[in-house]
KEKE-3310 file (N, C-alpha, C; in steps of 0.2 Angstrom, whole numbers, plus 5000, padded with zeros to 4 digits):
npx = (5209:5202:5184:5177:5163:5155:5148:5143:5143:5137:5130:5123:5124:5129:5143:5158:5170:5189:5203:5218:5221:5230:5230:5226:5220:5205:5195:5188:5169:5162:5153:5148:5162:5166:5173:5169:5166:5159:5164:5154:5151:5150:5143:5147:5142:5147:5141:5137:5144:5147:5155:5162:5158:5154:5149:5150:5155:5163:5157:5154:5143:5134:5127:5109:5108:5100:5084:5068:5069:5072:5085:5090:5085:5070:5067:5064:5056)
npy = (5602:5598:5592:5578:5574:5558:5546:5531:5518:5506:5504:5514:5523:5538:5547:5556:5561:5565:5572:5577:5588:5586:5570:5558:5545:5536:5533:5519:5515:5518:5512:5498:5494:5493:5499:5507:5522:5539:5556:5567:5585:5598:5614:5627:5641:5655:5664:5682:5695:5709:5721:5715:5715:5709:5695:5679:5682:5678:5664:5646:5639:5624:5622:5615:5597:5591:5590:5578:5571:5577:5581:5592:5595:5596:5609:5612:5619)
npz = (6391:6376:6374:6363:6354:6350:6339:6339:6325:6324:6338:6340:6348:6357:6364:6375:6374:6380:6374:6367:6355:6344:6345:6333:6334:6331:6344:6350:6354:6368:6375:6368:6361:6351:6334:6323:6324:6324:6322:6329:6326:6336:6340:6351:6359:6367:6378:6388:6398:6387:6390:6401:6414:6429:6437:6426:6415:6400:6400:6393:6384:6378:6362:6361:6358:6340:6340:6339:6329:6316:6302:6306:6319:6318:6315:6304:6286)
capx = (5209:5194:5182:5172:5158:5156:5142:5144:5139:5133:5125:5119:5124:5134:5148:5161:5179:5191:5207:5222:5217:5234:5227:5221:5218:5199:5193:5182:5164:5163:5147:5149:5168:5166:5179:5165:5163:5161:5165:5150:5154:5145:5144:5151:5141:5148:5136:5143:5142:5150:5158:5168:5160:5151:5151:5145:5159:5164:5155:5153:5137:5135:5122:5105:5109:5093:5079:5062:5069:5072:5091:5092:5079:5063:5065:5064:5049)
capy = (5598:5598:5585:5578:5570:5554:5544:5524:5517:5498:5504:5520:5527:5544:5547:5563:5557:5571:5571:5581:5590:5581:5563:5558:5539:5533:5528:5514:5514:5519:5506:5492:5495:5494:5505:5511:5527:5545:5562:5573:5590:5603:5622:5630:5646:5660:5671:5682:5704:5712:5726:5711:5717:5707:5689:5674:5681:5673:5658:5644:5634:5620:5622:5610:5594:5591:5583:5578:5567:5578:5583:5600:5598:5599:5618:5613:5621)
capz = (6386:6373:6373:6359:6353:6346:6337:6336:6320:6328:6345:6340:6357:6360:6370:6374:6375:6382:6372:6363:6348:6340:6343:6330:6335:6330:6349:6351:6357:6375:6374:6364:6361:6342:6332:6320:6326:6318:6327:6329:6328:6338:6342:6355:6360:6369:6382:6396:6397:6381:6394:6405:6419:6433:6436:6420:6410:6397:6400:6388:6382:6370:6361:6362:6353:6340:6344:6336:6323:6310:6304:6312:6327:6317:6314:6292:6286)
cpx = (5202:5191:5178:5167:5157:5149:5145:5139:5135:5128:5121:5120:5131:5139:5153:5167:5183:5199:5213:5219:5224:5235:5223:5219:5211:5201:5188:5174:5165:5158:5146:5156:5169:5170:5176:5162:5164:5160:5157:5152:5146:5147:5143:5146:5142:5144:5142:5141:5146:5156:5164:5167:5156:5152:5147:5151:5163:5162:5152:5148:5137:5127:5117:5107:5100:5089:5072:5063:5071:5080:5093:5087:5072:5061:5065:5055:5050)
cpy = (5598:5592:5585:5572:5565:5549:5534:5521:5509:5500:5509:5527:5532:5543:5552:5558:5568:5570:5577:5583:5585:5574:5562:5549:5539:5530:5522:5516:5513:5514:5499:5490:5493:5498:5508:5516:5534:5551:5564:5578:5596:5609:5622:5638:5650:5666:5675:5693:5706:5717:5721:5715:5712:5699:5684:5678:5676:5666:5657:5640:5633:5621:5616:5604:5593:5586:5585:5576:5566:5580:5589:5601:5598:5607:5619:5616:5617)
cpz = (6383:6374:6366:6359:6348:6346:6337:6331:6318:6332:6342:6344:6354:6366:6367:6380:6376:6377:6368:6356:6340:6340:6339:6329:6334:6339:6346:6357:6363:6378:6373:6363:6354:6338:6326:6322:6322:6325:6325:6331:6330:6339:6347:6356:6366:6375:6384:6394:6391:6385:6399:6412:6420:6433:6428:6417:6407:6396:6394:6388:6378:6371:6360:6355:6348:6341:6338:6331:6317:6310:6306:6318:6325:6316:6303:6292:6277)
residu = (UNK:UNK:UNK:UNK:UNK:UNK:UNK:UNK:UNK:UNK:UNK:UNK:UNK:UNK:UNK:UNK:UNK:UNK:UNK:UNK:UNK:UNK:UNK:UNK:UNK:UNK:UNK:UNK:UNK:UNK:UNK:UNK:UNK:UNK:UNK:UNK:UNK:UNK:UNK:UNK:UNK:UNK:UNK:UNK:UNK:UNK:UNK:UNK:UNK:UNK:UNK:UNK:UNK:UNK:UNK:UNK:UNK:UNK:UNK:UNK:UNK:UNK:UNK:UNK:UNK:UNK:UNK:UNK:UNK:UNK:UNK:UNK:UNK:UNK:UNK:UNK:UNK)
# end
């Protein structure tokens, strides 16, 4: 089952709800319990050998949420 990421628009506070992709119910704040909340959508990247040999195939890693304040991480020039 996917999970996703969610932002509350009261606390502030994140939280990652595991749910069907055909639910489409708004949760409440896993924190506060507020029903002001907004999806945050992340990526999904991919490692693993190209050839499907050895072990680590396929394996999946989310990529770094951003940090340093800025809205992609601090990497704007």
């Amino acid at each position: 089952m996917p999970s996703y990421d969610y932002r509350c628009q009261s606390c502030r506070e994140t939280f990652e709800i595991e749910r069907s992709m055909n639910d489409d119910t708004k949760p409440a704040c896993a924190h506060c319990g507020s029903g002001e909340v907004s999806r945050i959508f992340t990526v999904n990247v991919a490692t693993g050998n190209r050839s499907g040999q050895g072990k680590g195939k396929g394996k999946v890693q989310q990529a770094p949420k951003p940090s340093g304040g800025h809205c992609c991480g601090g990497g704007c020039h």
